[in-house]
C-alpha positions, 0 to 999 in steps of 0.5 A: 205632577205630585209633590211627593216622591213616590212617583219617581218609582215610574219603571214598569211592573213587566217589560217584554222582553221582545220588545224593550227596544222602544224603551230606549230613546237613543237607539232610535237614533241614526249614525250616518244616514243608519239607524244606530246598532249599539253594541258598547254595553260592556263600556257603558249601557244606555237608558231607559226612557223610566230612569231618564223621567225618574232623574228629571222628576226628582229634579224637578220637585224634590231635589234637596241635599241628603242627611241635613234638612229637616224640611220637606223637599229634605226629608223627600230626598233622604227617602229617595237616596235610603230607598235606593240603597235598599233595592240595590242591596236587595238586587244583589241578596245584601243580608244588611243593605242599610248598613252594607252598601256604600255608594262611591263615584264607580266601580274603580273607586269601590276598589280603590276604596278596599285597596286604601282602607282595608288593604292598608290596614291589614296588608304589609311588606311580605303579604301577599295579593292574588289577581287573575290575567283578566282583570281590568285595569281597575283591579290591578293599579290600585294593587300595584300602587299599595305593592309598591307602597307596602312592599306587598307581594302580588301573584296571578292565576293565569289563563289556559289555551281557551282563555279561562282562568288556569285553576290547576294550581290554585292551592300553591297560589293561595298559600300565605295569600291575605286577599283575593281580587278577581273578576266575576266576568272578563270585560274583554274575553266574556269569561265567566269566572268560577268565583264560588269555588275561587272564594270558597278555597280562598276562604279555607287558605284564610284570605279575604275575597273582592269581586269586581262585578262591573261586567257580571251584575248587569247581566247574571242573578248575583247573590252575594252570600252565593259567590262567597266574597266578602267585597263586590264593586259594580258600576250603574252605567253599565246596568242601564244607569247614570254615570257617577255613581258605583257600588261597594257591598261589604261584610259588614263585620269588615266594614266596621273595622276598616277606617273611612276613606275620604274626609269632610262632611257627612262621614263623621259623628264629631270632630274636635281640634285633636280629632274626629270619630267616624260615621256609622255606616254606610254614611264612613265611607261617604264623604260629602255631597253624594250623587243624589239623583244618580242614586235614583237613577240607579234605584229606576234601573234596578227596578227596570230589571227586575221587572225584565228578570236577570234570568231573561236577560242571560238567556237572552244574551246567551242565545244571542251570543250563540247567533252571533258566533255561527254567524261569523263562522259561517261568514268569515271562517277564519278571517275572524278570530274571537278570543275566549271560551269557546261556544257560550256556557261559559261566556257572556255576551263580549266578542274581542274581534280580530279581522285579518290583518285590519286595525282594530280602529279601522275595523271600527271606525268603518263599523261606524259608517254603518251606524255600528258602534263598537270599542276599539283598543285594550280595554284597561286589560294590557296584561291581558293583551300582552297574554293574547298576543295583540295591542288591541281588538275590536270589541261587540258586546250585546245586552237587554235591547239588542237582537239578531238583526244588530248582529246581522247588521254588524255581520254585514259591516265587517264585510264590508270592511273586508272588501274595502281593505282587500 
């Protein structure tokens, strides 16, 4: 084994699509005597085996804290941590990725991060924020939180009869508007969000833009400069790396003027008895011990789908989706209903199901009996529950690694749920 970091880069060149399956270890798992059917991609991906090595290895000879040591293990590391942060600039078009990309816990804290240092800074009493009917959870607290703490005003473009974004009276919602959050994919509906054309009109009305692309950047191309926002929040785990460690991409011009986030070590240049100055970016925003080996984890996963091609990967889960939706037309009529656009042009691999009259929880955990893993419950979308009539669904949602016999084998398990609450 080599003491030099360049072996951590260990993801392939090329990955055949067809035949990923295998690179994943847990899927080759089995749940209650069945090989496990994974479809919980929308909450959190699985791995593969070259991210998995690529943390162990860089555990194993290299780990060193970052931007402190002047020895070797140090200095291997800080090229390790930088390393990643330029290919995860680079995977979203990042026009500065050294200085653009701060590395935070997840996607809720990237937000979190804008709300508290650029919303505090910029928003007061009669300001306004606009948010959309679909957002998670993550893109709305943080918001009412500084609503109620500034008095800031919040306003929401709601959702047509086939759960798309209600844009028809967009220019009144933009009227006074300082910042616009909105998802670019909803974790719920699949819904593809026209957000170019949100942010563009939203850039004519004076307004800042924060995309939340927790479901979209794992799936979809995304080029920054092309969606026009000037904030993106994405998570790793959702885009096949570890958990704890997420991404903000900001203008940097915003990033500048924004004060740091937390305080502590790391993200500051002096600090005397009567004060301190800041860090320059992106090391403002990242106080203390960052997660190191998850950023080369991140950096791993990165390169794991360029080597597959988010081009692939979209025409993939669109075809797939496709499967999906005549299967369980042709199987279940109307005893099913999905929520969301109808066929795929304008939806992602995510299905919110609900079969008859059965609990969204029930109908999961008798997936589950089959080796099925779906997410039951609301999603950290309750507004968005309360639009479409309901508590909960049962939620499939596809990626890379799955393929038409996992549809067929989750097709089988809802009718076998059927005949078991007949």
């Amino acid at each position: 084994m080599t003491n030099s970091p360049e072996h951590l880069a260990a993801c392939p060149s090329h990955v055949d699509l067809s035949k990923l399956k295998g690179d994943f270890p847990i899927l080759s798992r089995t749940v209650h005597g069945h090989q496990v059917v994974y479809l919980d991609s929308a909450a959190s991906s699985q791995r593969p085996q070259c991210v998995l090595d690529a943390m162990d290895v860089y555990y194993q000879t290299t780990h060193a804290n970052v931007h402190r040591g002047v020895y070797t293990f140090a200095e291997e590391a800080d090229r390790l941590y930088d390393a990643s942060r330029v290919a995860v600039g680079r995977f979203i078009g990042a026009p500065d990725p050294e200085h653009e990309v701060i590395f935070t816990k997840n996607a809720t804290e990237s937000v979190n991060l804008v709300a508290a240092t650029w919303g505090r800074a910029n928003l007061g009493r009669g300001d306004v924020v606009l948010l959309t009917d679909m957002e998670h959870h993550a893109n709305i607290v943080p918001w009412l939180m500084l609503a109620e703490e500034r008095g800031v005003e919040l306003r929401w473009v709601g959702l047509d009869e086939e759960y798309r974004l209600d844009l028809s009276d967009l220019e009144r919602l933009l009227d006074g508007v300082k910042l616009v959050a909105c998802t670019t994919m909803s974790n719920v509906l699949g819904t593809i969000t026209p957000f170019a054309d949100i942010a563009e009109a939203a850039h004519r009305a004076g307004a800042v833009v924060l995309a939340d692309g927790a479901q979209s950047v794992p799936h979809l191309p995304t080029d920054v400069g092309g969606l026009g926002c000037d904030f993106l929040a994405f998570s790793a785990h959702k885009m096949l790396g570890p958990t704890g460690i997420g991404v903000l991409w900001g203008r940097r011009e915003l990033l500048e003027e924004m004060p740091p986030f937390m305080g502590g070590g790391g993200m500051i240049r002096d600090v005397r008895h009567d004060g301190f100055t800041p860090n320059e970016l992106p090391w403002k925003f990242e106080a203390g011990t960052p997660p190191i080996a998850e950023a080369v984890g991140l950096g791993a996963a990165v390169s794991y789908l360029q080597a597959v091609g988010l081009d692939a990967v979209h025409a993939h889960e669109v075809e797939l989706t496709a499967y999906a939706l005549s299967t369980f037309e042709e199987r279940f009529g109307s005893d099913l209903k999905i929520f969301g656009p109808p066929g795929t042009s304008e939806r992602g691999g995510v299905l919110s199901l609900a079969f008859r009259d059965v609990h969204p929880h029930d109908l999961a955990q008798v997936l589950d009996q089959a080796g099925v893993c779906v997410r039951a419950g609301h999603h950290c979308a309750k507004p968005l529950m309360r639009r479409m009539g309901v508590t909960a669904t049962a939620r499939a949602s596809f990626y890379l690694y799955n393929d038409e016999s996992d549809v067929d084998v989750l097709a089988d398990a809802i009718a076998e749920a059927g005949t078991l609450f007949a």
